[in-house]
C-alpha positions, -999 to 999 in steps of 0.1 A, spaced: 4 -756 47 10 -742 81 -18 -727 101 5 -694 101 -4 -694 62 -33 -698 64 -57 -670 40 -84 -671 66 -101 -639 51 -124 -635 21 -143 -607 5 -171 -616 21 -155 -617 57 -136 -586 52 -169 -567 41 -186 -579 72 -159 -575 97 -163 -551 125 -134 -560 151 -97 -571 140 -93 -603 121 -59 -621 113 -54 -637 82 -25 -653 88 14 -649 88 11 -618 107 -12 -604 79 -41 -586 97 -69 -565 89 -68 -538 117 -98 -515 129 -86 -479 141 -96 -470 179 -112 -436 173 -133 -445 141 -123 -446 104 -115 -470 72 -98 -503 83 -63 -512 69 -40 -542 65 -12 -542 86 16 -569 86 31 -571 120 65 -589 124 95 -591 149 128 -568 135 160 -579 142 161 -554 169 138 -580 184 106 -553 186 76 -559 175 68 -536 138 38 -530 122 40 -525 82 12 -513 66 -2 -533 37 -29 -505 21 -58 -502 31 -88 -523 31 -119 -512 4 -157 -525 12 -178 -508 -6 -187 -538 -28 -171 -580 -32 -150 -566 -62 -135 -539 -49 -131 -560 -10 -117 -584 -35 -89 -568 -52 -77 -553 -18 -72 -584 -7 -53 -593 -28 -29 -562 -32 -25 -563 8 -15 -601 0 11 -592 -25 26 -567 -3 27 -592 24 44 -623 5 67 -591 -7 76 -581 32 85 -620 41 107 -623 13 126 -594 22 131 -606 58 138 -640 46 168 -623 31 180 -598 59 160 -568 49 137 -551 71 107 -545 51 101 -509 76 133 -499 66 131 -504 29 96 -490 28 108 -458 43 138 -459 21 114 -462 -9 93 -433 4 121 -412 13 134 -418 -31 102 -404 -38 95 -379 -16 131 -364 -28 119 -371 -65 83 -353 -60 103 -323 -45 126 -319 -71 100 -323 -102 85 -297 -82 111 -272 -77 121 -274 -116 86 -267 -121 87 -238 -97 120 -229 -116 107 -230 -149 74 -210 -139 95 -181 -122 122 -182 -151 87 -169 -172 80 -144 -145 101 -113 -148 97 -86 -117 79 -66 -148 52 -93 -152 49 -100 -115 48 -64 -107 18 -61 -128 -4 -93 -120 3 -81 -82 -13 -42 -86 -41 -58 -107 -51 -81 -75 -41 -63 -48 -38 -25 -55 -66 -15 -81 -91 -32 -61 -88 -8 -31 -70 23 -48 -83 49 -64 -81 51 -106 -56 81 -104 -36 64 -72 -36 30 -92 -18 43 -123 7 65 -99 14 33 -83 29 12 -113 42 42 -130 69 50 -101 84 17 -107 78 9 -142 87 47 -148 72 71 -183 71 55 -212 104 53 -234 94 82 -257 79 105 -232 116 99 -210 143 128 -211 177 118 -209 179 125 -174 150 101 -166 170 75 -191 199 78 -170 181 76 -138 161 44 -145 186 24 -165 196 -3 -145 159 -2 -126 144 -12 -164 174 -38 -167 162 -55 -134 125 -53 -144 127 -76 -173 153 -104 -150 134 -133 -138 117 -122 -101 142 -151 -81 173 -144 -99 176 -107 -83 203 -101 -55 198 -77 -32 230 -62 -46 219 -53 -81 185 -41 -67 209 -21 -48 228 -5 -70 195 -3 -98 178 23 -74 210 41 -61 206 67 -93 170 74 -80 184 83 -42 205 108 -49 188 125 -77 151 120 -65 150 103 -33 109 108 -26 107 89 -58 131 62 -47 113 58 -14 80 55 -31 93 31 -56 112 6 -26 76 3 -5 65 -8 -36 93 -34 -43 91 -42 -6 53 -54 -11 59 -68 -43 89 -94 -34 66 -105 -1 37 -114 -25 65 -135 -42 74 -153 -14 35 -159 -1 18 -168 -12 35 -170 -49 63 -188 -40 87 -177 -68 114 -169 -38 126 -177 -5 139 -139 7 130 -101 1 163 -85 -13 148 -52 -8 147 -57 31 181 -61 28 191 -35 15 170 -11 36 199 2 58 222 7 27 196 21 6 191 52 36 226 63 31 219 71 -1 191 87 0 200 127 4 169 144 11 180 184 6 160 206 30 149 231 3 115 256 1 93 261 -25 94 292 -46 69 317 -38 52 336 -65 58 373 -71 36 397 -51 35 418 -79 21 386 -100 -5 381 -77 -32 398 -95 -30 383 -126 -31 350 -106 -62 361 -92 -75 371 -126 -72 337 -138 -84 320 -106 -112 340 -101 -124 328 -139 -122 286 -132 -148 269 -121 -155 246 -95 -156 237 -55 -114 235 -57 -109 267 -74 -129 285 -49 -113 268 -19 -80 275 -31 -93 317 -35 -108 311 2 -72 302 13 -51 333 -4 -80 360 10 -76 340 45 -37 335 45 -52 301 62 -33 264 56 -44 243 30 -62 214 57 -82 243 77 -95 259 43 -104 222 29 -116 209 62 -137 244 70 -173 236 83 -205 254 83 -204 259 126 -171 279 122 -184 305 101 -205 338 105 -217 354 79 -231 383 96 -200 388 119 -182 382 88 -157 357 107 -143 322 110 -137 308 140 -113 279 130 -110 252 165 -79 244 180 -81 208 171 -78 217 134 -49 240 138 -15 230 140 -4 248 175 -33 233 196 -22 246 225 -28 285 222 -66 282 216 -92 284 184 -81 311 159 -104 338 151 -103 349 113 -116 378 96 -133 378 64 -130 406 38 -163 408 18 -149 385 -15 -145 357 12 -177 361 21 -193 366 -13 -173 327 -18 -192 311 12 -223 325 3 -226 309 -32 -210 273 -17 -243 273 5 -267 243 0 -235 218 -16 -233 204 16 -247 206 51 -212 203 70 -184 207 49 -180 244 28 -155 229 4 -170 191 5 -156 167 -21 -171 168 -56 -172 126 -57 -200 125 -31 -185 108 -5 -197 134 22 -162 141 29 -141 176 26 -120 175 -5 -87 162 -6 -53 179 -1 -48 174 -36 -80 192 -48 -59 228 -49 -27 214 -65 -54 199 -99 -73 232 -99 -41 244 -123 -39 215 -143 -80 220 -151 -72 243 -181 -34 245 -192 -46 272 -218 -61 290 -191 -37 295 -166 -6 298 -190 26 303 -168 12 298 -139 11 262 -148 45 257 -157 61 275 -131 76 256 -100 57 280 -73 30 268 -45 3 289 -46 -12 261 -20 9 257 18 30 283 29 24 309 -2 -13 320 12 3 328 43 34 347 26 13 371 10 -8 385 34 16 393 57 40 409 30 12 434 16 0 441 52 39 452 59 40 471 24 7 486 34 21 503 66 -5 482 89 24 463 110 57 449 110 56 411 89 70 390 119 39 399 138 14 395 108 30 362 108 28 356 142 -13 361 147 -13 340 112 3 314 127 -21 300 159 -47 328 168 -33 361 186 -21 344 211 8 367 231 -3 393 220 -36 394 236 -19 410 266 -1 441 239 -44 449 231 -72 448 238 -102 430 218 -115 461 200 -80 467 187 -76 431 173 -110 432 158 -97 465 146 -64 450 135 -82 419 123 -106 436 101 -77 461 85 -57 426 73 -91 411 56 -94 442 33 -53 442 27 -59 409 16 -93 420 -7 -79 452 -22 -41 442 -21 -50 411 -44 -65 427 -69 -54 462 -72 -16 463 -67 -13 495 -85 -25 509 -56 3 506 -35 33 522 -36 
């Protein structure tokens, strides 16, 4: 046997070993510079005449057997290599050939399993398993359902033919596998909802937007968002009509009162303060304690809360109802007058006014059903109409010192004729709510 063949290593060697050690034939047990498990590298001449280092496994010492039976596997790999080159093959290159087979082999079990698991997920399913991890946990109950039920849409009995109409190809997609949707079907699935409800459709794409990005991280059930995609199409469809709200009927305003002034609770009160105030809905919910006085019988609302900043806080008058309203909301909170019944030492929310009505449907009878605001603008339309019914001034004006304080017309009066003026609108407001047969 040549000295080049020689097995010069053993268990016992290779277990005590602590620099590099040939073992013959190029065979060598190799120590890494910066620290680590030693390995057995077979280092031969290619035929491109450089030296290559092939590694042979690494080398186990934790006891003879095991120090053993890598020995013996680096060996096989070894005698393996120096056949190869015996033959014209260059054991580097068919080693990375080898690797590279099953590398390509690992990544395609991989992707049918990928396939398989997202041909089981439908957007439906997906949809679902992303709002219970991501938006139930930080969303409110009522938000939460509101969320999947704009894209999942009523239930199939509950849906008018309208709704059927609207949402058939959206339902269609729902139940397709998540990555077999094109941008082009999920385009043409929520067209329908544009032009016939575009607040809805905007609502309902966020949603998909989020949902399809969770699918590509980190789910990995696709590649692309087809809902980005479509953004700049989707736009042109969506046909937002500038259109107001319809007021209630003046002459319906008592009865409203009626019914208002009988339901209970901070919301119901708020929404009273803001009629007999002709205030908007954020300075009535947002009013605090330091604005008001009782014995002056005003509210002072600050610019920073109004929505022209720029002309100064806005001075309003209370008529003695008001009044009677902030008296009994005394001791609920020590900042906020209308402060939020969940305890959270905030105001209440700008939808506390809109559930007030759908409290008692008995109750408030038409009132419920009909598609007026008596929240927003409708406070401030009142006022102003009875005041110009009433004789006080023309309604452009009424609107005017509504609007931001009394702004211009500081210069037209002096301050005893605007706390004159003032005063005169507060008990419009008290009398004209509640008495209508009154006026003429």
């Amino acid at each position: 046997m040549a000295r080049g063949d020689l097995q010069l290593l053993t268990p016992a060697t290779l277990i005590a070993a602590t620099k590099d050690v040939h073992d013959g034939s190029g065979l060598w047990l190799r120590f890494p510079r910066k620290g680590g498990t030693p390995a057995f590298v077979f280092r031969y001449q290619g035929r491109d005449g450089k030296r290559h280092d092939l590694s042979c496994g690494q080398a186990a010492r934790g006891s003879v057997e095991a120090a053993a039976e890598s020995l013996n596997k680096a060996r096989a790999a070894h005698t393996l290599a120096r056949a190869q080159l015996a033959t014209g093959i260059d054991p580097l290159d068919e080693k990375r050939k080898r690797d590279a087979e099953q590398n390509r082999e690992r990544n395609e079990a991989k992707a049918a399993k990928a396939a398989k698991k997202a041909a089981a997920v439908t957007l439906r399913r997906f949809a679902r398993d992303y709002h219970a991890k991501e938006v139930e946990p930080v969303r409110s109950t009522k938000h939460g359902k509101q969320w999947l039920a704009s894209i999942e849409g009523p239930l199939d009995e509950k849906r008018t033919p309208q709704q059927r109409r609207q949402r058939k190809l959206l339902d269609a997609l729902l139940d397709r596998p998540i990555d077999a949707i094109e941008d082009g079907e999920l385009l043409e699935a929520l067209k329908p909802l544009a032009r016939e409800i575009p607040e809805t459709c905007s609502r309902v794409y966020q949603r998909l937007v989020e949902i399809f990005d969770h699918a590509i991280r980190p789910a990995k059930l696709r590649t692309d968002n087809p809902a980005l995609l479509i953004q700049r199409q989707l736009k042109k469809h969506l046909k937002r009509e500038s259109e107001n709200f319809k007021a209630l009927d003046w002459r319906e305003m008592p009865d409203f009162i009626e019914r208002l002034r009988k339901a209970e609770g901070t919301a119901a009160r708020c929404l009273e303060f803001t009629i007999l105030t002709a205030s908007r809905t954020s300075e009535a919910l947002g009013c605090e304690w330091d604005e008001i006085n009782l014995e002056a019988k005003t509210w002072r609302v600050p610019a920073r809360r109004m929505k022209r900043k720029d002309q100064g806080d806005h001075l309003v008058f209370l008529s003695d109802r008001a009044v009677e309203i902030l008296a009994a909301q005394k001791g609920q909170h020590e900042r906020f007058v209308f402060p939020s019944i969940t305890g959270n030492g905030k105001a209440q929310s700008n939808m506390a006014m809109l559930s007030v009505r759908d409290s008692s449907p008995a109750a408030w009878g038409r009132f419920r059903a009909c598609e007026c605001r008596v929240t927003g603008r409708q406070p401030r339309y009142l006022p102003s109409t009875l005041f110009t019914i009433t004789g006080g001034r023309d309604q452009d004006s009424g609107q005017a010192d509504q609007a931001a304080g009394f702004g211009d017309h500081v210069n037209r009066f002096t301050h005893a004729a605007l706390m004159t003026r003032g005063q005169a609108q507060a008990e419009v407001r008290r009398d004209g709510l509640t008495s209508f047969e009154r006026i003429p």
